[in-house]
VEXSELUM-432150 format. One record per atom (N, C-alpha, C, O, CB): residue in three letters; y negated, z negated, x negated. Coordinates in steps of 0.05 Angstrom, whole numbers, plus 5000, padded with zeros to 4 digits. Atoms other than C-alpha are relative to their C-alpha. Glycine has a CB too. Layout:
BEGIN
ALAYZX ...
end
This chain:
BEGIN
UNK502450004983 UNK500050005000 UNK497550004983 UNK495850174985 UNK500049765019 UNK502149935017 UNK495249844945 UNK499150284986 UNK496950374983 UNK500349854984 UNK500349695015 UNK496850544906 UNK498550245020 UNK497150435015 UNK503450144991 UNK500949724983 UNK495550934969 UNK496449895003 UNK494650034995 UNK502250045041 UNK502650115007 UNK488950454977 UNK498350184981 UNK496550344988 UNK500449744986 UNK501749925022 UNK486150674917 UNK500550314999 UNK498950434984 UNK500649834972 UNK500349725010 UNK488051394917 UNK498350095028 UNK496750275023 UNK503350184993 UNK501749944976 UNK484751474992 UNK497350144994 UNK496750355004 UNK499549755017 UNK502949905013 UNK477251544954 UNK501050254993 UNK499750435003 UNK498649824973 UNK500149805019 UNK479952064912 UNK500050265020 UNK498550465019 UNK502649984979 UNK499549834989 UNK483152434968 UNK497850115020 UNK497350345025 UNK502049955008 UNK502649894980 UNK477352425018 UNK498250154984 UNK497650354996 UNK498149745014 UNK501649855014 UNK472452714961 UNK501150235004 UNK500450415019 UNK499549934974 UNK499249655001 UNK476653274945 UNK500850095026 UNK501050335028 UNK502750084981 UNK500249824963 UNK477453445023 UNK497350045005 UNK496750275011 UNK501049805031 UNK502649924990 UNK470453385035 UNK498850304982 UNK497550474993 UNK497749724996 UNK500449875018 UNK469653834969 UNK500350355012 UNK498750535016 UNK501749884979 UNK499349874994 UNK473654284991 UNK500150235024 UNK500850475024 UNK500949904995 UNK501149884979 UNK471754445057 UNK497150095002 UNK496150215022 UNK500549855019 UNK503349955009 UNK464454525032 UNK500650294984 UNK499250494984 UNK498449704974 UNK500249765015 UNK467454994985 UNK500950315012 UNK500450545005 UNK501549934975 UNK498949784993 UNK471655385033 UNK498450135027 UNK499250335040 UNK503049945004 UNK502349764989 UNK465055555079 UNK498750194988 UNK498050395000 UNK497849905008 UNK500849895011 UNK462555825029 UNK500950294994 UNK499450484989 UNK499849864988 UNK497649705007 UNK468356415016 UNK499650045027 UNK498050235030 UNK504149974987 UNK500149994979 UNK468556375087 UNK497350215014 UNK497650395031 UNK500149725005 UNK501949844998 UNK461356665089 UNK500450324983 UNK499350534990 UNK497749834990 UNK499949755012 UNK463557215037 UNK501950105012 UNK501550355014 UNK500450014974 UNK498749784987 UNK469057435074 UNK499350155025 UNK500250375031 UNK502249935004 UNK500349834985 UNK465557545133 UNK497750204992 UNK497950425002 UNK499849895024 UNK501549705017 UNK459657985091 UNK501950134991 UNK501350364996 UNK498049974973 UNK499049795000 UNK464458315072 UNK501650215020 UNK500950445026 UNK501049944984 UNK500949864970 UNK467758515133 UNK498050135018 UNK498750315034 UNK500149885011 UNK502049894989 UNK460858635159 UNK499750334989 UNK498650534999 UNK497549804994 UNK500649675016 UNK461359265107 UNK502350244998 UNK502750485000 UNK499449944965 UNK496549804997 UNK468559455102 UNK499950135024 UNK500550375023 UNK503249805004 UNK499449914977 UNK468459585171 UNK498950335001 UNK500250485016 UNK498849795020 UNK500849734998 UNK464360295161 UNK500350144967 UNK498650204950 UNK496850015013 UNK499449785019 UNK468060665112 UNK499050264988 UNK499150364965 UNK501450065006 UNK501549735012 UNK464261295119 UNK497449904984 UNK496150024967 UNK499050235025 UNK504350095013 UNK456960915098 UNK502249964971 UNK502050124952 UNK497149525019 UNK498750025036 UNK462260665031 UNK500450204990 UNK501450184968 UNK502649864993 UNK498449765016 UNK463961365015 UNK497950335003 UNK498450564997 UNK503850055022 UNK502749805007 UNK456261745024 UNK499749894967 UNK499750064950 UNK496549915025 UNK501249955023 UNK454461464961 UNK501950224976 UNK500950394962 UNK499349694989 UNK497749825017 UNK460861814922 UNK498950305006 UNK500150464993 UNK503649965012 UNK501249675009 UNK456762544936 UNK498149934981 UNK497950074960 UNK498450215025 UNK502250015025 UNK450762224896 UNK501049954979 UNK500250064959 UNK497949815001 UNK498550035035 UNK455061984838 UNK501250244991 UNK501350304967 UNK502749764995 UNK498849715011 UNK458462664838 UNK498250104991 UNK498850194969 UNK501250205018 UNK501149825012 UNK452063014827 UNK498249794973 UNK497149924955 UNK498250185025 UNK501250035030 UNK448962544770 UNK502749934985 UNK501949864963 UNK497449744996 UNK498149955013 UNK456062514743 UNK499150344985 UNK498350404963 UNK502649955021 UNK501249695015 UNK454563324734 UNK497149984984 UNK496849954960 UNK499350265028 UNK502350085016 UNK447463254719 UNK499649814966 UNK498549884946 UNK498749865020 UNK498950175029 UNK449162724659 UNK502050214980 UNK502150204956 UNK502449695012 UNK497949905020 UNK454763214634 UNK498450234996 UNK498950284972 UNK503350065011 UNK501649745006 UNK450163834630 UNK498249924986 UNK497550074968 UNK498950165021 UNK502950125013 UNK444163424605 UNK500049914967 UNK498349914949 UNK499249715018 UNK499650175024 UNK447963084554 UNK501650174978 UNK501550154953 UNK501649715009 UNK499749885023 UNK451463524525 UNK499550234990 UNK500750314970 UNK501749984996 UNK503149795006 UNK445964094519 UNK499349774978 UNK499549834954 UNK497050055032 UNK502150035023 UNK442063564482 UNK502749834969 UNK502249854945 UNK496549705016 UNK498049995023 UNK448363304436 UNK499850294986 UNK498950294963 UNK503149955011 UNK499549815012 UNK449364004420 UNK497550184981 UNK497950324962 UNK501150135020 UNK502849955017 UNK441564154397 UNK499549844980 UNK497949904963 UNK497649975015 UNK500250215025 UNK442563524352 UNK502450114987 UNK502650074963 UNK500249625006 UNK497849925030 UNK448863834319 UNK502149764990 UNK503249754968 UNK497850064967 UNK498850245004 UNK452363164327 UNK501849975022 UNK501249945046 UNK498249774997 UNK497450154973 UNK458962994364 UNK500449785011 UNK501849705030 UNK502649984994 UNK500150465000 UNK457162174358 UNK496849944992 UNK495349994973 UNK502749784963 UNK502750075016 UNK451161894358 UNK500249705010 UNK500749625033 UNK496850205009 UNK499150334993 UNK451561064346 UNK502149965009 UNK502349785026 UNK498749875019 UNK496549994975 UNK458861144374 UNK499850115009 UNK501950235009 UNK501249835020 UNK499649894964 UNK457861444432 UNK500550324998 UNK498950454984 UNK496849945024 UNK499549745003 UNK461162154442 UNK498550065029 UNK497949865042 UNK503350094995 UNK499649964982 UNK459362504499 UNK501049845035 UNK499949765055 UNK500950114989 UNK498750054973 UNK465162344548 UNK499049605000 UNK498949455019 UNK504550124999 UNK500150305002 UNK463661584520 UNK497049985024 UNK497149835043 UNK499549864960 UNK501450014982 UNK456661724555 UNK499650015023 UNK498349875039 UNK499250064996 UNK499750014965 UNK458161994617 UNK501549835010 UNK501049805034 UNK501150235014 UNK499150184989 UNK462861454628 UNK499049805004 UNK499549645023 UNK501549964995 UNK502250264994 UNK457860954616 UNK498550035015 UNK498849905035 UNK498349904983 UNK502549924977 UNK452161194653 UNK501950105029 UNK500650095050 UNK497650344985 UNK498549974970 UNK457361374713 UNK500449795010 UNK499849755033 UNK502450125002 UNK499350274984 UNK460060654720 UNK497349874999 UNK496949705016 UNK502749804986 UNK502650144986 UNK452760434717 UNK499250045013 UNK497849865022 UNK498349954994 UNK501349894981 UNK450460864766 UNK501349865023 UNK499849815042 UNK500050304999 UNK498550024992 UNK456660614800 UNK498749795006 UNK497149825025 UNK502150054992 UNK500850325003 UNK454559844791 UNK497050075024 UNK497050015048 UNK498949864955 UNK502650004991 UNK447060044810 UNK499750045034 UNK498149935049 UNK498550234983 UNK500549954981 UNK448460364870 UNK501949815021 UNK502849935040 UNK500150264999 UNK498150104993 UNK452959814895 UNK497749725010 UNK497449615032 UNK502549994976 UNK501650204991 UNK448059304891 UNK497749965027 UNK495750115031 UNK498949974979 UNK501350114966 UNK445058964965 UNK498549794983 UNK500149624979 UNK502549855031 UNK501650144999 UNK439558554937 UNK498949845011 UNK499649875035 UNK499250054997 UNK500850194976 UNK435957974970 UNK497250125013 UNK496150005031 UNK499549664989 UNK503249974972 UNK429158295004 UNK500249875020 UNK498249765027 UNK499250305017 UNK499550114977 UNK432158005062 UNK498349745003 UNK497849625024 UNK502849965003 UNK500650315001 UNK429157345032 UNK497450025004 UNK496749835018 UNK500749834975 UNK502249924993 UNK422057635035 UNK498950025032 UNK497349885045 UNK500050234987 UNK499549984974 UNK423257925101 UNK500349715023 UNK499449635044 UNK502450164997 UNK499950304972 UNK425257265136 UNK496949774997 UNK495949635015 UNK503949714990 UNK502650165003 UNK418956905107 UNK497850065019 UNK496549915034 UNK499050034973 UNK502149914992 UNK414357395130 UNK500049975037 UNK498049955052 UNK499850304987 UNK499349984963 UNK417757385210 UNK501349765010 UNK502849735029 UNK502250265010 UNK499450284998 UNK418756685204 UNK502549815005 UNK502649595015 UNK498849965016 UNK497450094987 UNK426056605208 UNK501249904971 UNK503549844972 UNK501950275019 UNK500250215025 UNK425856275132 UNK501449755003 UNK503649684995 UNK497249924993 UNK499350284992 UNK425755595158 UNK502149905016 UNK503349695014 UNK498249915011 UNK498050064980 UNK430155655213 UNK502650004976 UNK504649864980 UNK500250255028 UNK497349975013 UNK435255825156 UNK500049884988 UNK502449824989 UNK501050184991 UNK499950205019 UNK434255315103 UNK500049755025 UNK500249535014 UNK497050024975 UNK499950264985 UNK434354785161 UNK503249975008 UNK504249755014 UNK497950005029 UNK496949944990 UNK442555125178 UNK501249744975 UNK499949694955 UNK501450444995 UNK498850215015 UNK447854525143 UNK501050214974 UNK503250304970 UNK502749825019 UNK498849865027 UNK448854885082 UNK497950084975 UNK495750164984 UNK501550305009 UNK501649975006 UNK445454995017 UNK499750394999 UNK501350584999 UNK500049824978 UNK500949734993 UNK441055645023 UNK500850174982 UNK502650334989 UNK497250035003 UNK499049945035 UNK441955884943 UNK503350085001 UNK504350304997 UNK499749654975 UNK497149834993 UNK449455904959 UNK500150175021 UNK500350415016 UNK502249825007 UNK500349754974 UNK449056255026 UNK499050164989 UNK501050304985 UNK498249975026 UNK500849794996 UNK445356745008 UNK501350134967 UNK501450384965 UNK496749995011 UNK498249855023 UNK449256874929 UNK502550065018 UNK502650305022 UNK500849804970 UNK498049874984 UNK455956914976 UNK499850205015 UNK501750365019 UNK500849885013 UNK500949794970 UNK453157325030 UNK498450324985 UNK498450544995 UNK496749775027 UNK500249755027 UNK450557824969 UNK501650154986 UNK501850394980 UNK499149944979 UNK496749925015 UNK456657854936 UNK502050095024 UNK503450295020 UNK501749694981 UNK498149884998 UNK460757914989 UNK499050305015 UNK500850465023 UNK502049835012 UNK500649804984 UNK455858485024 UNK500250344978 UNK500250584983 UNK496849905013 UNK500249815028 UNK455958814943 UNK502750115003 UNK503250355001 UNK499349824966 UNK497349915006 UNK463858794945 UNK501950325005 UNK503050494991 UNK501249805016 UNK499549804989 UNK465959284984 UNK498450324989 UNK499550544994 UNK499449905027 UNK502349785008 UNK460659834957 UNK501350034972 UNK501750244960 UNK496249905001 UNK499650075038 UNK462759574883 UNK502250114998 UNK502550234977 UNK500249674985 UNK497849914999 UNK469659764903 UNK500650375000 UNK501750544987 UNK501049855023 UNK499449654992 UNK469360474933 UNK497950104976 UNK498550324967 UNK498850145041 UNK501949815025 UNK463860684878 UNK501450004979 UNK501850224968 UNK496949884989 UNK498450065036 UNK467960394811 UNK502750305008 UNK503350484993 UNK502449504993 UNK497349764992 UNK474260864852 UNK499150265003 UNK500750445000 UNK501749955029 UNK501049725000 UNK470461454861 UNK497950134983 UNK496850354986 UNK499250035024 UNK501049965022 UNK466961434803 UNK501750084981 UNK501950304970 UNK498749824993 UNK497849815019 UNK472461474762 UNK501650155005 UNK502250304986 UNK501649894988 UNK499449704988 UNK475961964801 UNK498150294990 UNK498850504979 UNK499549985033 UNK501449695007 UNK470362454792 UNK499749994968 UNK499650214956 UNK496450055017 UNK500549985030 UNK469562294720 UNK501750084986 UNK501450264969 UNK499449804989 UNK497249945006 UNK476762274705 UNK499950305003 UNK500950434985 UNK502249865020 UNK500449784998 UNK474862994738 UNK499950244970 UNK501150384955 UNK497949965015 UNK503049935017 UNK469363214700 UNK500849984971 UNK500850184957 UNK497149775006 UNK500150095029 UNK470762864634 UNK502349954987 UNK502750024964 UNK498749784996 UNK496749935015 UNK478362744623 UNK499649575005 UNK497849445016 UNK500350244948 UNK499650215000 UNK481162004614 UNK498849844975 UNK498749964953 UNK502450005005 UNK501150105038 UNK477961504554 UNK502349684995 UNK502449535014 UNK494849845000 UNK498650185014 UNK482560964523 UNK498749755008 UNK496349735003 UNK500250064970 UNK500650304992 UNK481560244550 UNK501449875003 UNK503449985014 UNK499049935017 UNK498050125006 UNK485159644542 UNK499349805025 UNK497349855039 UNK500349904970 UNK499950094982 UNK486559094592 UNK497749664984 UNK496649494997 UNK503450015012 UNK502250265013 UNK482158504543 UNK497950165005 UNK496250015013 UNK500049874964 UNK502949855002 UNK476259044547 UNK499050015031 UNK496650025039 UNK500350334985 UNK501049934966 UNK477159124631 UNK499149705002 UNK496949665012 UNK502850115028 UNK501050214984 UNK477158344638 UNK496849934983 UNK495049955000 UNK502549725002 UNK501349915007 UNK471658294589 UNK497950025006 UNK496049875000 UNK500750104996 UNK502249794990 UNK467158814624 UNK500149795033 UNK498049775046 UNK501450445000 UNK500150114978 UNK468958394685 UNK498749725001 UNK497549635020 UNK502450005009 UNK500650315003 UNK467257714663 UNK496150084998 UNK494350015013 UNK501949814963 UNK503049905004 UNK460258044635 UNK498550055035 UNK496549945044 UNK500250354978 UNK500549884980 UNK460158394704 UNK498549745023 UNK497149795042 UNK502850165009 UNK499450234991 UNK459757734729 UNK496849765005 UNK495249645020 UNK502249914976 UNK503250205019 UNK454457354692 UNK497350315011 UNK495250245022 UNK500849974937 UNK501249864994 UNK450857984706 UNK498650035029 UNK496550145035 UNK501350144993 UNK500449914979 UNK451057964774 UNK498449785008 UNK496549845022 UNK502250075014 UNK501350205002 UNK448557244772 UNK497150034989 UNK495249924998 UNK501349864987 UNK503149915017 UNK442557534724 UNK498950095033 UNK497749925046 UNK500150354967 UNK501949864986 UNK439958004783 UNK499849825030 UNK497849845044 UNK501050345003 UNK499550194981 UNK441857524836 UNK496649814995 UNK494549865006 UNK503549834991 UNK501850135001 UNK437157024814 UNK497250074996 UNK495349975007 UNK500549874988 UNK503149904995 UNK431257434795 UNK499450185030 UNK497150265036 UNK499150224972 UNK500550004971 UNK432257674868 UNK498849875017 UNK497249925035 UNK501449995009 UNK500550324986 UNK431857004888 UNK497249914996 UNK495849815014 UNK501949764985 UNK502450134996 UNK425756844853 UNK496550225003 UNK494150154999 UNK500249774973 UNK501449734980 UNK422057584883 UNK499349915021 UNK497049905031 UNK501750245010 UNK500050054966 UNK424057374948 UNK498049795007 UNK496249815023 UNK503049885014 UNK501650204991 UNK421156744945 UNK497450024995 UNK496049855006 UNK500949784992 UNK502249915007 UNK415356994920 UNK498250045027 UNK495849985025 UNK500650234983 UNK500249914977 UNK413957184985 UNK498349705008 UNK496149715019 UNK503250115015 UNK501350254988 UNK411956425000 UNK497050024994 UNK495749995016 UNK501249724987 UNK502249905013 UNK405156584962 UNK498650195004 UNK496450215017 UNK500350044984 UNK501349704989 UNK403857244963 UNK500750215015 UNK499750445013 UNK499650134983 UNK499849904970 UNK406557465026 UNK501950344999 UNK504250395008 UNK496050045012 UNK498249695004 UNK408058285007 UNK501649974970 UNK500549844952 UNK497450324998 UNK498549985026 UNK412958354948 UNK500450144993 UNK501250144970 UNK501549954995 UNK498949655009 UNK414059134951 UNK498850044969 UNK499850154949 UNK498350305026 UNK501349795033 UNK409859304890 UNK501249834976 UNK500349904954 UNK495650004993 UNK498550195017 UNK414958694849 UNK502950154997 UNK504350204978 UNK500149675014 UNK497749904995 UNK420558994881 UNK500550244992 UNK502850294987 UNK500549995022 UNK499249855008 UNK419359624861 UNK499650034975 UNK501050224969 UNK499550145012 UNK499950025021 UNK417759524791 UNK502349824987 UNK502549804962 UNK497749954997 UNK497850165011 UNK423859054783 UNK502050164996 UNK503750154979 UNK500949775015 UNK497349785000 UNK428059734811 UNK499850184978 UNK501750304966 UNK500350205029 UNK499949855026 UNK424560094756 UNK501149944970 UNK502550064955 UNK497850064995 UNK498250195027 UNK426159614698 UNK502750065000 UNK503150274987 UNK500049635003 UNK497749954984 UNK432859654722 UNK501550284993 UNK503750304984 UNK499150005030 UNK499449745008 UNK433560334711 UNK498950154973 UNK499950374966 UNK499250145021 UNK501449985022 UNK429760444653 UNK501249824976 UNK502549904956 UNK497249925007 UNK498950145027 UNK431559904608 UNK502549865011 UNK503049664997 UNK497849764984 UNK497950004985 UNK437759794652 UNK501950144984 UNK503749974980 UNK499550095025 UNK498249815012 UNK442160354613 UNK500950155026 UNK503350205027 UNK502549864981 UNK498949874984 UNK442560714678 UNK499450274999 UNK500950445008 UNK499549915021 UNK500549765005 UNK439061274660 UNK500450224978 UNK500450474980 UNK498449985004 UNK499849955027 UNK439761344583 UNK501549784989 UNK500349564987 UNK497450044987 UNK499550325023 UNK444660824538 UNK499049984990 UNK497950154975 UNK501549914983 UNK501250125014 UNK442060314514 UNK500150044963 UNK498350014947 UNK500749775012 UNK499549965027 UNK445560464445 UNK498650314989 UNK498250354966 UNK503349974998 UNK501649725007 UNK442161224447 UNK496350005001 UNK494750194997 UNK501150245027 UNK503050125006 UNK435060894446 UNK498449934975 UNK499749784960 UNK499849795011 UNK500950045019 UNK429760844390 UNK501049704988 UNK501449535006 UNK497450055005 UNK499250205002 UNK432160244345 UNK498049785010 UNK499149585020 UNK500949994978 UNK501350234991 UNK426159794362 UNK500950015028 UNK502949895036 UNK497050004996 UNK499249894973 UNK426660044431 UNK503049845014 UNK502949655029 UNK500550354993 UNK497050135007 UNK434259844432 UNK501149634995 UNK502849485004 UNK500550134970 UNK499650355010 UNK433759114401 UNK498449925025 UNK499449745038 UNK498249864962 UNK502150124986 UNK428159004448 UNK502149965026 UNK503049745033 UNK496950205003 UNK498850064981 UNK432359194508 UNK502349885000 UNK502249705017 UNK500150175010 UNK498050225006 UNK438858854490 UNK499549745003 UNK501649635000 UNK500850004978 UNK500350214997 UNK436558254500 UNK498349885020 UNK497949645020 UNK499649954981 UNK501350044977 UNK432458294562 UNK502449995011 UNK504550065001 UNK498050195011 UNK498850004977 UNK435358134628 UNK501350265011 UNK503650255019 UNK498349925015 UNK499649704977 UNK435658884662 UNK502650064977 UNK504750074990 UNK496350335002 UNK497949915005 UNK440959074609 UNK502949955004 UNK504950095007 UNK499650024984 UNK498450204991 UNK444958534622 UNK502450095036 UNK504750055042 UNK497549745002 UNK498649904979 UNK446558834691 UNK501550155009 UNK503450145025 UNK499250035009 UNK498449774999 UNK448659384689 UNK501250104977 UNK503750114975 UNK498650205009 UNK498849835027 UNK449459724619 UNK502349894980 UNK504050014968 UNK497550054980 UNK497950185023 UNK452859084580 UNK503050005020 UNK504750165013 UNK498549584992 UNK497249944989 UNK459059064622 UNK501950255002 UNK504350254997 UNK499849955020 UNK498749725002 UNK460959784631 UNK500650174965 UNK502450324960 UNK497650205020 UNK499949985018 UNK459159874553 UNK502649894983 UNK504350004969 UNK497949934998 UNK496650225011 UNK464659254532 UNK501750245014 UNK502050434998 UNK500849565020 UNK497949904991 UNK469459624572 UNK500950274989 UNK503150354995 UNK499850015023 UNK499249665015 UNK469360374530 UNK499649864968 UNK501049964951 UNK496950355010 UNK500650025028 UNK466560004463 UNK501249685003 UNK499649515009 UNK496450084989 UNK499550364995 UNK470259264468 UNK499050044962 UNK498750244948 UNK504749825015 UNK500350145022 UNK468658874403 UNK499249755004 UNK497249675015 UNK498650104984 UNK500950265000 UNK469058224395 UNK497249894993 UNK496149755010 UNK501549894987 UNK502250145012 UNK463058014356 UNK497650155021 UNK495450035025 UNK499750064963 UNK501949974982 UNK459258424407 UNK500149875024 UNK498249795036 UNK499750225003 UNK499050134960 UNK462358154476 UNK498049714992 UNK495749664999 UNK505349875011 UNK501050265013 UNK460557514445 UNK496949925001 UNK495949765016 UNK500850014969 UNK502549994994 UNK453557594434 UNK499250165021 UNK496850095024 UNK498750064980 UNK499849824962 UNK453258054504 UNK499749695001 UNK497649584995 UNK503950235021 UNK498650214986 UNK456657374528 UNK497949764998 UNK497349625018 UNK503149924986 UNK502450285002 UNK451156824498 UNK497150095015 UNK495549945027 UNK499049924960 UNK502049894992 UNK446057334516 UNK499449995033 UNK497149985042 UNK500350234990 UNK500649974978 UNK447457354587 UNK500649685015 UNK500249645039 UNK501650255008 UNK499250274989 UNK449656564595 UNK497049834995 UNK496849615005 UNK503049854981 UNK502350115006 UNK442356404569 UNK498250085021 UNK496649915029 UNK499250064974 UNK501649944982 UNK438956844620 UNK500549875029 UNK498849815046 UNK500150264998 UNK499350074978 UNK443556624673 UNK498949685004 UNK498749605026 UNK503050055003 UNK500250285013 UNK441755904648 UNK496749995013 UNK496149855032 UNK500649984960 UNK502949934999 UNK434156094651 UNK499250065033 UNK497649995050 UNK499450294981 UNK501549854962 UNK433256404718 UNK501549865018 UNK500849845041 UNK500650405011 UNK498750194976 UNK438255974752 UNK498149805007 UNK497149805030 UNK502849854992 UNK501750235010 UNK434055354731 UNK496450075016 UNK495049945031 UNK500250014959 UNK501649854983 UNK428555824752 UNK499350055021 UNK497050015029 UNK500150144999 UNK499549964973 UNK430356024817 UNK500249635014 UNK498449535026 UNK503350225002 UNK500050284980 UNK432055294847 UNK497349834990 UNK496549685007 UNK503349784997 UNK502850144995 UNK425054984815 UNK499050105019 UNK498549945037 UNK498150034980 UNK501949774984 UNK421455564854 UNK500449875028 UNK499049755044 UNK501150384999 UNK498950034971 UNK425655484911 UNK499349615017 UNK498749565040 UNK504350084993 UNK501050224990 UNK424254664914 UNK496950045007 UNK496050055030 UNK500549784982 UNK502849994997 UNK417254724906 UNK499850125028 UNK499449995048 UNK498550164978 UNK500549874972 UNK417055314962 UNK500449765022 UNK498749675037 UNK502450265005 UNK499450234977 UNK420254795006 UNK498649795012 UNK498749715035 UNK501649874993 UNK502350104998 UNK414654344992 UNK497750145029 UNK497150055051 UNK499050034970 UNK501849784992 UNK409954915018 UNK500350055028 UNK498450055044 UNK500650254984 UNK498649894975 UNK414755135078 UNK499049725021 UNK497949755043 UNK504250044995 UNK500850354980 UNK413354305109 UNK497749885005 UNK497049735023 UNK501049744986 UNK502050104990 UNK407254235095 UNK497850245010 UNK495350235006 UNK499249804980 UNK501549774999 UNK404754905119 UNK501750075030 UNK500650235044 UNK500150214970 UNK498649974974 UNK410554895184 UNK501750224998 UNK502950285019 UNK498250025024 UNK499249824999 UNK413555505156 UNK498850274999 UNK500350475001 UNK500849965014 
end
């Protein structure tokens, strides 16, 4: 009787834990459902990756072939279009938070930070699982058409998880500077002209448009170690070029940002809260 006594605490925590934790999946499975359910909307973007899949393979290797070089920094060719395809892949996969802007401005903010759950999780689950589905049919029909287009490239199963773990931390990077966009919104009300300069970064020093490794060397160091590359370009990169000593620093690189803007995002987000109570919303 005493043993069960004393283990009772333990067991009630980890139930309460647990059921805290399994609303939470609970919310991602039904975003995702919300998306699965229309197959054809998952399988329009696979014509746009087909044509900058082409566009990338004509572009790139026209200007390889005016440099007189088969490699440039590593990267052949097919190494490029496979990178810049699964980022395009990644990019176009991503459901962002505007939504968080949006509810501020039409006042339905408050109503949702007042629901029993914290908001920060709701709305990373309900991102992820609305991303899933999109992330799925793009990575499969990306490499289908590439596989096309470009032939197969050598990858190992440490380089997929790897690219996945990065993928990861990554997704957490754009997540939170989402987060602290949106909330932005508490302040200065419109956010479009943030939002769209965050989508340009993104693409620019993102590696979505050009790799990051085919960039001037200042140019190059500079972006490596920003945020925007982190999202897209460092994960799909590990996965065609694994190396340890790089994953590694990839890996500190993106656990410092995630570190940064997490920390980031929930100051913002208390404070706002402040703001939201004594202002009614």
């Amino acid at each position: 009787m005493e043993n069960e006594l004393t283990l009772q605490p333990k067991r009630f925590f980890y139930d309460t834990w647990l059921l805290k934790t399994a609303k939470y999946f609970e919310i991602l499975k039904i975003s995702f459902l919300e998306e699965a359910v229309y197959p054809i909307n998952l399988a329009t973007d696979g014509f746009v990756i087909f044509i900058n899949i082409w566009i990338y393979f004509l572009l790139y290797q026209t200007g390889y072939e005016l440099t007189g070089n088969s490699s440039i920094n590593g990267l052949t060719v097919p190494m490029v279009i496979w990178i810049l395809t699964l980022a395009k892949g990644l990019q176009e996969s991503r459901i962002t938070a505007p939504q968080i802007s949006e509810s501020i401005q039409d006042g339905t903010f408050a109503y949702k930070i007042s629901r029993p759950y914290s908001y920060i999780y709701f709305m990373f689950f309900r991102s992820f699982g609305q991303t899933l589905p999109y992330l799925l049919a793009n990575i499969a029909i990306s490499s289908i058409f590439c596989r096309i287009i470009i032939g197969p490239l050598p990858i190992s199963a440490i380089s997929v998880l790897a690219g996945i773990l990065l993928f990861m931390l990554g997704f957490l990077i754009d997540f939170y500077i989402s987060m602290v966009i949106g909330l932005m919104a508490l302040w200065i009300e419109k956010t479009d002209s943030i939002w769209w300069l965050y989508g340009k970064l993104k693409l620019t020093l993102g590696g979505v448009l050009i790799p990051i490794a085919l960039l001037p060397d200042v140019l190059r160091k500079i972006a490596e170690y920003l945020p925007f590359s982190q999202i897209f370009y460092t994960p799909v990169y590990t996965v065609f070029q694994f190396q340890p000593n790089t994953f590694f620093r990839y890996l500190a690189i993106e656990c410092f940002w995630v570190l940064l803007l997490g920390v980031s995002a929930i100051l913002i987000f208390r404070k706002g809260m402040k703001y939201v109570t004594s202002n009614g919303g």
